[in-house]
C-alpha positions as CSV (number, residue, x, y, z in Angstrom):
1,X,-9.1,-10.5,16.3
2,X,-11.7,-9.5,14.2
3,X,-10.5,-7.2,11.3
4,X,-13.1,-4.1,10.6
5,X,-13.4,-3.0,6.8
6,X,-14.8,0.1,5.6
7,X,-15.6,-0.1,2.2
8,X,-15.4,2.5,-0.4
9,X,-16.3,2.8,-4.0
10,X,-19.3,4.2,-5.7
11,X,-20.9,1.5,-7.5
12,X,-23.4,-0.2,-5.3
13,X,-23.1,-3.7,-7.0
14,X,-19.2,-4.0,-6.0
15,X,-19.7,-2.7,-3.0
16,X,-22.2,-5.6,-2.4
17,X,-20.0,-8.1,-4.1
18,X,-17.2,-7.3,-1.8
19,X,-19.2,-7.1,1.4
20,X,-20.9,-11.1,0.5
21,X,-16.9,-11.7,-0.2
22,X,-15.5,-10.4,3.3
23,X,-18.5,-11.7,5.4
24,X,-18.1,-14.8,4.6
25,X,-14.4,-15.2,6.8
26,X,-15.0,-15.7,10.1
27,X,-12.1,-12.9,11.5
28,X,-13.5,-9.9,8.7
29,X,-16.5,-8.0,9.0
30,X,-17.7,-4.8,7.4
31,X,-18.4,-1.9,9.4
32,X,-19.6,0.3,6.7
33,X,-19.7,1.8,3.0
34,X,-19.3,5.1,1.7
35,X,-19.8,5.7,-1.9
36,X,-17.4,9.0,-2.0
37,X,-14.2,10.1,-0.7
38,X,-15.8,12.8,1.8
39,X,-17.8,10.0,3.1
40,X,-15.4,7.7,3.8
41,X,-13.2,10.5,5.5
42,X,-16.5,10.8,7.7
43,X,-17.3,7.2,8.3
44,X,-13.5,6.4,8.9
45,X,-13.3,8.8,11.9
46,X,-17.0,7.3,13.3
47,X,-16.6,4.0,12.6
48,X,-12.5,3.2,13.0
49,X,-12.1,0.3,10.5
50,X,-9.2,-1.6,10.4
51,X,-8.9,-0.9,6.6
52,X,-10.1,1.3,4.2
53,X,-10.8,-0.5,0.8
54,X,-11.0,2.4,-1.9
55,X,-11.4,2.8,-5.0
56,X,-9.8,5.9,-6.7
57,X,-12.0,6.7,-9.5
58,X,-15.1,8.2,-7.7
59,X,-17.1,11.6,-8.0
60,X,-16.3,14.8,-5.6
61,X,-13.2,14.1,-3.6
62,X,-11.6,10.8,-5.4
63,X,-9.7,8.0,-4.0
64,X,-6.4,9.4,-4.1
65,X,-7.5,12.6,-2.1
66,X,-9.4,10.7,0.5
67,X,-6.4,8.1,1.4
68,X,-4.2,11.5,1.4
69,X,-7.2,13.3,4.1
70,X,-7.2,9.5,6.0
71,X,-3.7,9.3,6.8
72,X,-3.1,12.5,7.4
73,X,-6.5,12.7,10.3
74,X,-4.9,9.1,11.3
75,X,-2.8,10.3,14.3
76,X,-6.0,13.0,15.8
77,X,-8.7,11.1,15.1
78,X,-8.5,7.7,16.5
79,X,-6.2,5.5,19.1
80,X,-3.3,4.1,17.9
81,X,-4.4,0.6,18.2
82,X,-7.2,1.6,15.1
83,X,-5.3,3.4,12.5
84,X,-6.6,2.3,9.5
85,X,-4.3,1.5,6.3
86,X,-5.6,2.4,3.2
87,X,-5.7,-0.3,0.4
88,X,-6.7,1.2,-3.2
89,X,-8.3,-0.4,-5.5
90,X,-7.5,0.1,-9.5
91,X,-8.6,-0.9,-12.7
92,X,-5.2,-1.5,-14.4
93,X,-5.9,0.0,-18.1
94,X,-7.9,2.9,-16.8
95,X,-5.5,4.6,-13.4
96,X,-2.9,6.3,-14.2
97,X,-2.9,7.9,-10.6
98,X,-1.6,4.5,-8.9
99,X,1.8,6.8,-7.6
100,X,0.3,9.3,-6.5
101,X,-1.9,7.3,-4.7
102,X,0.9,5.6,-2.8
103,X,2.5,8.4,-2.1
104,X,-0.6,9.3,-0.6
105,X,-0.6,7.0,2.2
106,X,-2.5,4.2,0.8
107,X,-0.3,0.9,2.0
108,X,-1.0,-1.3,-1.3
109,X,-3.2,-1.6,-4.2
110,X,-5.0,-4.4,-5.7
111,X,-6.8,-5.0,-9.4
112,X,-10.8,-4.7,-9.0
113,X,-10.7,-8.0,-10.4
114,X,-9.0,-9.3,-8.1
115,X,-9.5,-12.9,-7.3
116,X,-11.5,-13.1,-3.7
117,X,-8.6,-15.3,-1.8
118,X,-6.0,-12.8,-3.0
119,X,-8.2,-9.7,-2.2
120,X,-8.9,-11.6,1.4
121,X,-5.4,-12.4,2.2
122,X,-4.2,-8.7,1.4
123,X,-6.6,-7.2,3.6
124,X,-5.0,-9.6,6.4
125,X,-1.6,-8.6,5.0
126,X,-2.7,-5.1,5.5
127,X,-4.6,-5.1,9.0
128,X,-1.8,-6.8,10.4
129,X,0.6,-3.5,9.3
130,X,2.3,-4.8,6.6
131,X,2.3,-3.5,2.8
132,X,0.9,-5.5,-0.3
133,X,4.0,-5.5,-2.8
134,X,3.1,-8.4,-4.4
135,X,5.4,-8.9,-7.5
136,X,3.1,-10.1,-9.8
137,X,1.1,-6.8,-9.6
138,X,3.9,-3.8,-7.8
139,X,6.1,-4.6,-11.0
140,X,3.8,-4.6,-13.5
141,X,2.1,-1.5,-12.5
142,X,5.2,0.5,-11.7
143,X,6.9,-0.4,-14.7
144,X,3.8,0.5,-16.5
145,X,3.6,4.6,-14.7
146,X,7.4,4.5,-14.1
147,X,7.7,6.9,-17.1
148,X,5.7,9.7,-14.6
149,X,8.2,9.1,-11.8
150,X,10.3,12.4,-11.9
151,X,13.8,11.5,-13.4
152,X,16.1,10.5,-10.6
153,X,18.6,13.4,-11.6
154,X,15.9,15.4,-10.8
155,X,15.6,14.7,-7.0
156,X,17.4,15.8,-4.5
157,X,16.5,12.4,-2.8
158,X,19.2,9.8,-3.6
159,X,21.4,11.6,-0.9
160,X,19.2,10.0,1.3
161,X,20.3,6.9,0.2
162,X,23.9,7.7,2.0
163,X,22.3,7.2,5.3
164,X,21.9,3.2,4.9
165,X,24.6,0.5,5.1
166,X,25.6,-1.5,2.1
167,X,23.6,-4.1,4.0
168,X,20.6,-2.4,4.2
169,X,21.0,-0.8,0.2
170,X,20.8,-4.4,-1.0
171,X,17.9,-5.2,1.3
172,X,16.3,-2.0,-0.5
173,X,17.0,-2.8,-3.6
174,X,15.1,-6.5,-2.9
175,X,12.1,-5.1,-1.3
176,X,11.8,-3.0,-4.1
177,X,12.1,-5.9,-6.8
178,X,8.9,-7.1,-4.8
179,X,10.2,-9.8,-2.2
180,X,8.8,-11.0,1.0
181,X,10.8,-10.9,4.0
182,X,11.5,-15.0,3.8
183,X,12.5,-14.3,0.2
184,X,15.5,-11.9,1.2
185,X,16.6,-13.9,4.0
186,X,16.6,-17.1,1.8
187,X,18.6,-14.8,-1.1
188,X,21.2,-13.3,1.8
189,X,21.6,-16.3,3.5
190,X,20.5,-14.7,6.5
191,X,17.5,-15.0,9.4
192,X,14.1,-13.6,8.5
193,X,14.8,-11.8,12.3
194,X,17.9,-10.2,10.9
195,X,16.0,-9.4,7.4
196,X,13.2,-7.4,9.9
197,X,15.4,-5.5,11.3
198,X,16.9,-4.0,8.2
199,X,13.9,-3.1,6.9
200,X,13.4,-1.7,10.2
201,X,16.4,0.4,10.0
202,X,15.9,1.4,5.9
203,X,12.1,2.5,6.5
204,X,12.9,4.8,9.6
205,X,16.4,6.4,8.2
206,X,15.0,7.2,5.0
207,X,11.6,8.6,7.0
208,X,8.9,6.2,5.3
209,X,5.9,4.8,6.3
210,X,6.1,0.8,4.6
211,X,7.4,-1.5,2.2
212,X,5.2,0.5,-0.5
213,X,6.9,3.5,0.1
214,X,10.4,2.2,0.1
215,X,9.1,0.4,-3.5
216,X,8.4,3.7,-5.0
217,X,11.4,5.9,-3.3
218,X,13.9,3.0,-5.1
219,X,12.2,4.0,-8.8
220,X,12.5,7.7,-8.0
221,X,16.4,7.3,-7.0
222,X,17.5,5.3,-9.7
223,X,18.1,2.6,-7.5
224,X,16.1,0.3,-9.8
225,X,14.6,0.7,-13.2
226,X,11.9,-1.0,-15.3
227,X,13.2,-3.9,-16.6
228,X,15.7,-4.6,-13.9
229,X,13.2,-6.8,-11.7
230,X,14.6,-10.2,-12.7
């Protein structure tokens, strides 16, 4: 299956560098470009990519509104087979937005300088429905912003948290510390089938869309802090 990209950001050179990138694997091709949030909004809905690479920091509607207009058009404007996830793109010192975007909708983020076998691999990752939390970038970045997370005394949302099995808290706790699905089964001493499932089971009791979400609802509970990633 060939995966459609849109891509998104509004400095023609990147744009170009990313498009030589992508073309060059054999199940990627680009279906467009926008150089705004308004028009990727517009070319998502005529062109139904398989992801959306954007780039937050642009002019007019930004990055973070767009992915928020994108997911939120998802389930009107096209079949279910082409809903496109959203994968931001951030320049590390510079966004201090990377949250919000994710709350957004947008199902991973990935450094602009990302090196091209990482940036092709997470698009994959993506298309195929899964979040990018990869650890050496998720913990860096949320510890960074974790200081604009609201205060988890502040939220009503750790009674949520009563909802899932001890089980499936621990299997929480390890998504949000970054791990892949083999890396909790290996750590529980379980199958990666029976890891799945309690994902499963934690994203649709607790009402969230991936693994990204689930990442950022742990730091806004309390269930784990900067500096308790190890």
């Amino acid at each position: 299956m060939t995966i459609r990209v849109l891509l998104v950001d509004d400095q023609p050179l990147l744009r170009t560098g990313f498009r030589l990138i992508l073309e060059a694997e054999p199940d990627i091709t680009v279906v467009g470009q926008a150089g705004d949030g308004k028009a990727a909004q517009e070319q998502t809905r005529a062109l139904l990519p398989d992801v959306v690479l954007m780039d937050i920091r642009m002019p007019g509607v930004d990055g973070i509104e767009a992915t928020r207009r994108i997911v939120r058009d998802a389930p009107r404007a096209v079949p279910s087979a082409h809903v496109p996830k959203v994968l931001v793109l951030t320049t590390f010192d510079l966004d201090e937005y990377i949250v919000e975007a994710l709350r957004s909708g947008a199902s991973g983020f990935l450094l602009k300088d990302v090196p091209p076998d990482e940036l092709v691999q997470a698009i994959r990752v993506v298309a195929a429905g899964d979040a990018i939390v990869a650890p050496s970038v998720t913990r860096r970045l949320l510890d960074r912003f974790a200081a604009r997370l609201p205060a988890a005394h502040e939220q009503p949302a750790p009674a949520r948290l009563d909802r899932l099995t001890e089980r499936e808290l621990e299997v929480l706790r390890l998504i949000a510390k970054g791990m892949s699905n083999a890396e909790i089964a290996a750590k529980l001493v379980v199958s990666e089938t029976t890891v799945k499932t309690h994902v499963g089971n934690v994203l649709t009791k607790l009402g969230l869309r991936d693994r990204v979400q689930a990442v950022v609802l742990a730091y806004e509970t309390g269930l784990i802090t900067p500096g308790a990633l190890s």
